[in-house]
C-alpha positions in Angstrom: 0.0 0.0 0.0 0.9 3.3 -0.9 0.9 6.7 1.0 1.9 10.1 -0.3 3.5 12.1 2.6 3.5 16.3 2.2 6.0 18.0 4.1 5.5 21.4 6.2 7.2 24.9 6.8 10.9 24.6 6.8 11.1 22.6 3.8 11.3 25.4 1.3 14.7 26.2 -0.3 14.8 29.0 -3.2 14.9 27.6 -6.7 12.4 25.0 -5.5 10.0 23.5 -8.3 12.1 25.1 -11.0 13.3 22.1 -12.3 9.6 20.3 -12.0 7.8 22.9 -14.0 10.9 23.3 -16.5 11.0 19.4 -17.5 7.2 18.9 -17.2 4.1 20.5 -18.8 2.0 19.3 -15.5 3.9 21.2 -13.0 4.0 24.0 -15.0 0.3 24.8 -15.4 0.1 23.8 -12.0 2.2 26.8 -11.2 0.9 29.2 -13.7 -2.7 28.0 -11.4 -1.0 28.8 -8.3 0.1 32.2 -9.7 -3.7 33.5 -10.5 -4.7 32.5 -6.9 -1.8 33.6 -5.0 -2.4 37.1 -6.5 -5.9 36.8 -6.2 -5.9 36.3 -2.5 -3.1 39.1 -1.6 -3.5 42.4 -1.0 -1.5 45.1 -3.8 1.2 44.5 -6.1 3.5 41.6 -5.6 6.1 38.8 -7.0 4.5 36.0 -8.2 4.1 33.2 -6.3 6.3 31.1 -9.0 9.1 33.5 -9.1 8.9 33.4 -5.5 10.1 29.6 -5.2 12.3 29.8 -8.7 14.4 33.2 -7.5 13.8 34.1 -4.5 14.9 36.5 -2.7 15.1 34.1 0.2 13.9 36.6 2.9 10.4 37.0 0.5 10.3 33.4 0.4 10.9 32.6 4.5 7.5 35.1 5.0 4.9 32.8 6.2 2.3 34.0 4.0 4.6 33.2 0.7 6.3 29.8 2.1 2.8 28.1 3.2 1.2 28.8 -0.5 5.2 28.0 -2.1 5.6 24.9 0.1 1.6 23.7 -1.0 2.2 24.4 -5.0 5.6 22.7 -5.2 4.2 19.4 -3.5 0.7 19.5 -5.5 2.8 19.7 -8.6 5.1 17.0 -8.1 2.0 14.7 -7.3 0.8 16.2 -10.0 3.8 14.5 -12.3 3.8 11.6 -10.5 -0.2 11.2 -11.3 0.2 11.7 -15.1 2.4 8.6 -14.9 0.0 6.4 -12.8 1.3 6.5 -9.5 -1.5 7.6 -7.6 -2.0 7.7 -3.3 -3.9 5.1 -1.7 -3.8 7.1 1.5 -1.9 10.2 2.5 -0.9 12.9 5.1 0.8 15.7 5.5 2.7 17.6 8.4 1.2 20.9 9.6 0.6 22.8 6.1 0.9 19.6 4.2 -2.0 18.5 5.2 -3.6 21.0 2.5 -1.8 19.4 0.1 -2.8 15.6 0.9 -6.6 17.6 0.9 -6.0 18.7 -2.7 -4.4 15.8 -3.9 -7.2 13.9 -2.3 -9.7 15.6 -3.8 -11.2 17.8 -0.9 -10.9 21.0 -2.5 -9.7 22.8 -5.0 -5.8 23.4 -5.3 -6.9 27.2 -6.1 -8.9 27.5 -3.1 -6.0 25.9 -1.5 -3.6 28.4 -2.1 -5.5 31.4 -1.1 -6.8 29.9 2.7 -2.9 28.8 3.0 -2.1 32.4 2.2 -4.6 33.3 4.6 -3.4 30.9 7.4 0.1 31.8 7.0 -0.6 35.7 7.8 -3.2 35.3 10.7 -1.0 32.8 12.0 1.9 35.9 12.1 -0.4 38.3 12.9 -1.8 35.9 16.5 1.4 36.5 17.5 3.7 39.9 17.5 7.1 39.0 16.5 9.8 38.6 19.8 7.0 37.3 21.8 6.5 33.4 20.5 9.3 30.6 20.2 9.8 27.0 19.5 12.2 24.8 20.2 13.5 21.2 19.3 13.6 18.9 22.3 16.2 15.8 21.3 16.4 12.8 22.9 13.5 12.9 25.6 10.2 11.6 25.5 6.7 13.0 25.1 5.9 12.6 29.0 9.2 14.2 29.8 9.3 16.8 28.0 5.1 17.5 28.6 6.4 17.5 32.5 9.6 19.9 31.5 6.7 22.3 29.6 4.6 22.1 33.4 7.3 22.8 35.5 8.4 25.4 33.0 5.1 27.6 32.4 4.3 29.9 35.3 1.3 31.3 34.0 2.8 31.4 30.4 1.9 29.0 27.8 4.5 26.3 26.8 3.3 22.6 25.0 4.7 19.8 22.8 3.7 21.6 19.0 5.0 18.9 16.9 5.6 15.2 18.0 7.7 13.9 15.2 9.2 10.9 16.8 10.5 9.1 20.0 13.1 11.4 20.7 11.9 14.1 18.4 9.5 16.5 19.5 9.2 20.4 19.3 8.0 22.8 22.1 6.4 26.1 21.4 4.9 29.1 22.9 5.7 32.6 25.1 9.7 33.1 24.7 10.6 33.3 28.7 8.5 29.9 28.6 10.5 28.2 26.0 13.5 29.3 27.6 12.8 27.9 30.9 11.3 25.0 29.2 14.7 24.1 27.2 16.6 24.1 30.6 14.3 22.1 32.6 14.0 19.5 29.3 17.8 19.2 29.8 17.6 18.7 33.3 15.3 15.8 32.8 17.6 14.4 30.6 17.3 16.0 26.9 20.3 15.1 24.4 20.1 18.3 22.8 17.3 21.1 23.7 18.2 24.4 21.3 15.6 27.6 19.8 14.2 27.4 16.0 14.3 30.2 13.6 10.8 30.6 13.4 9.0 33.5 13.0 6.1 32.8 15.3 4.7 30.0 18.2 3.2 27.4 15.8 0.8 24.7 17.4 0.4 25.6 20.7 -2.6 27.8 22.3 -1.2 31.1 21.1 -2.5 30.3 17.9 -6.1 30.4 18.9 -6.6 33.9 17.5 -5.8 32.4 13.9 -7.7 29.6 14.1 -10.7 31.2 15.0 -10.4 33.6 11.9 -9.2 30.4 9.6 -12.1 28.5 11.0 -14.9 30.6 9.3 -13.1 30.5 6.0 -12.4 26.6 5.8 -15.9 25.8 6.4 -17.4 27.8 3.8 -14.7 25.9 1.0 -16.7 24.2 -1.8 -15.5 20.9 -0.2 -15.9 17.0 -1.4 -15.5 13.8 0.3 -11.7 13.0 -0.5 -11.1 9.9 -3.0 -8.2 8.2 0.0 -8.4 9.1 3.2 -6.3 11.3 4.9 -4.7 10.7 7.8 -4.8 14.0 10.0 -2.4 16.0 12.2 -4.5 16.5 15.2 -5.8 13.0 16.2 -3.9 10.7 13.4 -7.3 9.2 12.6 -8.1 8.7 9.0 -10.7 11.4 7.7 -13.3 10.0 5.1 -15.7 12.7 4.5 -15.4 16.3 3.4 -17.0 17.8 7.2 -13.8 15.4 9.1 -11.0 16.7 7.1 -12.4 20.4 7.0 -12.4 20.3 11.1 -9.4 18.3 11.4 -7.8 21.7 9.4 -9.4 24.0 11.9 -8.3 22.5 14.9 -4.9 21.7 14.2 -4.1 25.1 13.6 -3.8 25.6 17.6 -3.5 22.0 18.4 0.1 19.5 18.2 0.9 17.7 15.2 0.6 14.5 16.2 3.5 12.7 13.2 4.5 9.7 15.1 1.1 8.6 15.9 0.1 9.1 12.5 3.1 7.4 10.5 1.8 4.0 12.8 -1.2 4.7 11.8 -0.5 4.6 8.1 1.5 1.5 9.1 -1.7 -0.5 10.5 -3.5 0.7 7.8 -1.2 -1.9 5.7 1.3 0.8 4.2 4.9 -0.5 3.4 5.7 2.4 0.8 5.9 6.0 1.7 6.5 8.3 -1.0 7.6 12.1 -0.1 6.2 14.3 -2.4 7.6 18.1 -2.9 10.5 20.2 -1.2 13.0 18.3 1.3 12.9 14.8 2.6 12.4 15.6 6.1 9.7 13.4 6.5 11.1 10.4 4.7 14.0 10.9 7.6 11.1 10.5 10.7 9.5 8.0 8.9 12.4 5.9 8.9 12.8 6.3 12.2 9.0 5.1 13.1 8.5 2.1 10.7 11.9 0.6 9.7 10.9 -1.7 7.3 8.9 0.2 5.1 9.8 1.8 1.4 11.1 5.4 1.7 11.1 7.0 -1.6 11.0 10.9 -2.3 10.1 12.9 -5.4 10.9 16.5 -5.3 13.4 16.4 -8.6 13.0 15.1 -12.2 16.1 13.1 -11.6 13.9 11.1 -8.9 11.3 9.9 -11.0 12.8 7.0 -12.3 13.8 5.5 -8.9 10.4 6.4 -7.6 7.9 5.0 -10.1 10.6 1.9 -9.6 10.4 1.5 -6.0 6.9 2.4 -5.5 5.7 -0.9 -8.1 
């Protein structure tokens, strides 16, 4: 069985896409689509979205409002390759803001609509929070109920919680700066390999976020919306969603809620996956799953040059 896996912030890189959208006619038109929405849903004058991930600057590109929609249109174009040559998704996820793209490439909505809410998301998710104020960090090497105790002892009124739990040892705090802080030192009292600050530009997944999902919230329920052809396996419970209503709410509340990746990587694994393809910028993902389910297939496709080994190793 075969899942399609859609990575999340941090995986963009300028020049990302370029060589997708050069070599085939499928990625292309999927960024020339991306384009008319990504100007659609901003506000004045502005790069486009495709020049964006092709040239950069970097410092456009690393704004949350351009990587969410950047990070969405490079993976739903590579899919989009990978579909034209019959590899299709028998189930799929995605981390934080891939799980819009596992939504489009499921069928839930429309990749245009997409890339507006994700524009959306991205800025009322900088906006909950003024820069200097929010933090994450990456907690190495201690587990979920030891750093959840570090993020107790460590609060004081502030808020501090796991954001993203991407493996055994791998799992990423976030919320009020002094509360990070105090959280990184009392995680390496209890033990933490490594405890160290993210370049992030605001407190992702935590209760801070609240403000931005409860503007996101009106705007992803009133998408034309379908029941998705796969499931999709989603962030915030890592329950497989079925219906167009589950995977709408399942976007609303994780906004503010922990990606839960480990949990859902086993549950792709009981659902009978042995392949796991990565599918658009970075193979972050391909990494954690490696370290969840050891014996499955890790393939990624972010390249023309991985095509070949893909459409080989996911037969």
């Amino acid at each position: 069985m075969i899942a399609f896996l859609f990575p999340g912030q941090g995986s963009q890189t300028v020049g990302m896409g370029k060589a997708l959208a050069d070599a085939f006619p499928e990625a292309r038109a999927a960024f020339d689509e991306a384009d008319a929405a990504f100007a659609a849903a901003g506000s004045g004058a502005g790069p486009a979205l495709s020049a964006l991930c092709f040239e950069g600057p970097e410092d456009a590109l690393m704004l949350t409002e351009h990587t969410q929609p950047a990070i969405l249109t490079m993976s739903v174009a590579a899919a989009r390759v990978l579909g034209a040559r019959g590899l299709e998704p028998q189930i799929v996820a995605g981390h934080s803001l891939g799980e819009y793209s596992a939504n489009v490439v499921a069928g839930t909505f429309a990749f245009g609509d997409a890339v507006g809410i994700v524009r959306r998301r991205g800025r009322y998710m900088q906006e909950a929070v003024p820069v200097g104020q929010g933090a994450m960090a990456a907690i190495l090497g201690l587990d979920l109920a030891g750093v959840q105790r570090a993020c107790e002892e460590a609060a004081s009124g502030e808020v501090v919680s796991p954001a993203n739990i991407n493996g055994p040892d791998q799992i990423v705090i976030a919320g009020a700066v002094a509360a990070v802080q105090r959280a990184i030192e009392r995680a390496r009292a209890r033990g933490a390999k490594r405890a160290l600050p993210l370049p992030v530009s605001a407190p992702f997944h935590c209760a801070l976020m609240k403000p931005a999902e409860d503007r996101l919230a009106p705007e992803l329920r009133a998408l034309a919306a379908r029941d998705p052809r796969v499931a999709i396996v989603a962030n915030v419970d890592a329950q497989p969603k079925e219906d167009a209503r589950s995977a709408i709410e399942a976007l609303v509340r994780q906004v503010s809620a922990p990606v839960r990746w480990e949990e859902s990587v086993r549950r792709l694994a009981s659902a009978g996956v042995t392949t796991y393809v990565e599918v658009g910028p970075g193979r972050v993902l391909g990494g954690l799953v490696r370290k969840i389910h050891r014996d499955a297939t890790v393939l990624a496709f972010g390249q023309p040059e991985d095509l070949e080994a893909v459409l080989a190793g996911a037969k």
